[in-house]
C-alpha positions in Angstrom: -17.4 18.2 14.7 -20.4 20.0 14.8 -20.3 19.9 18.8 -16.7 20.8 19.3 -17.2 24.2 16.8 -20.0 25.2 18.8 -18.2 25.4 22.0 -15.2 26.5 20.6 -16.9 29.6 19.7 -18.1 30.4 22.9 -14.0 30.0 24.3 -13.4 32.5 20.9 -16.1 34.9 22.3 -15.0 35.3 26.0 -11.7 36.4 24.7 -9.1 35.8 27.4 -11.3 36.9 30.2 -12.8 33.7 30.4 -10.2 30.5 32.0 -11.3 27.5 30.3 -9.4 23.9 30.6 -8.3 21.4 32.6 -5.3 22.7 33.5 -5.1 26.2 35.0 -1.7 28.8 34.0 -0.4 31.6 36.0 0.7 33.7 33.4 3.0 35.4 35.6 5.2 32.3 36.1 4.1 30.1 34.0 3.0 27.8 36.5 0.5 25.0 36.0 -1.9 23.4 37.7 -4.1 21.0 37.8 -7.4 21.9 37.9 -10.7 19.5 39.9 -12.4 18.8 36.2 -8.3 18.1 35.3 -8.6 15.2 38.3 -11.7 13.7 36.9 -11.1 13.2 33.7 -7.9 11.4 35.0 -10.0 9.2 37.2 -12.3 8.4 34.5 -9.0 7.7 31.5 -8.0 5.2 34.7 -10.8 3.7 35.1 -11.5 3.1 31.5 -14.8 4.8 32.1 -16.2 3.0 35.4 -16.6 5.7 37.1 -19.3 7.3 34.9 -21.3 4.8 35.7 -21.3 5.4 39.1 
């Protein structure tokens, strides 16, 4: 807990300036996509982990 309220802080303090996620928004359309760090951490749920051992 202590670990996730940290960093959360830091997403509070760089208001909306800051894009943070694994999934990027255009606001103008609503749009997602996925983002590289999105990719990974699919790879590594698939995996069940074996790839951060690589």
């Amino acid at each position: 807990y202590y670990a996730w309220s940290l960093l959360d802080n830091f997403e509070w303090s760089a208001g909306y300036s800051k894009r943070f996620g694994i999934v990027h928004v255009d606001y103008a359309t609503l749009g997602r996509t996925i983002k590289a760090s999105g990719r990974y951490y699919s790879n590594v749920i698939r995996t069940h982990g074996a790839v951060l051992n690589e």
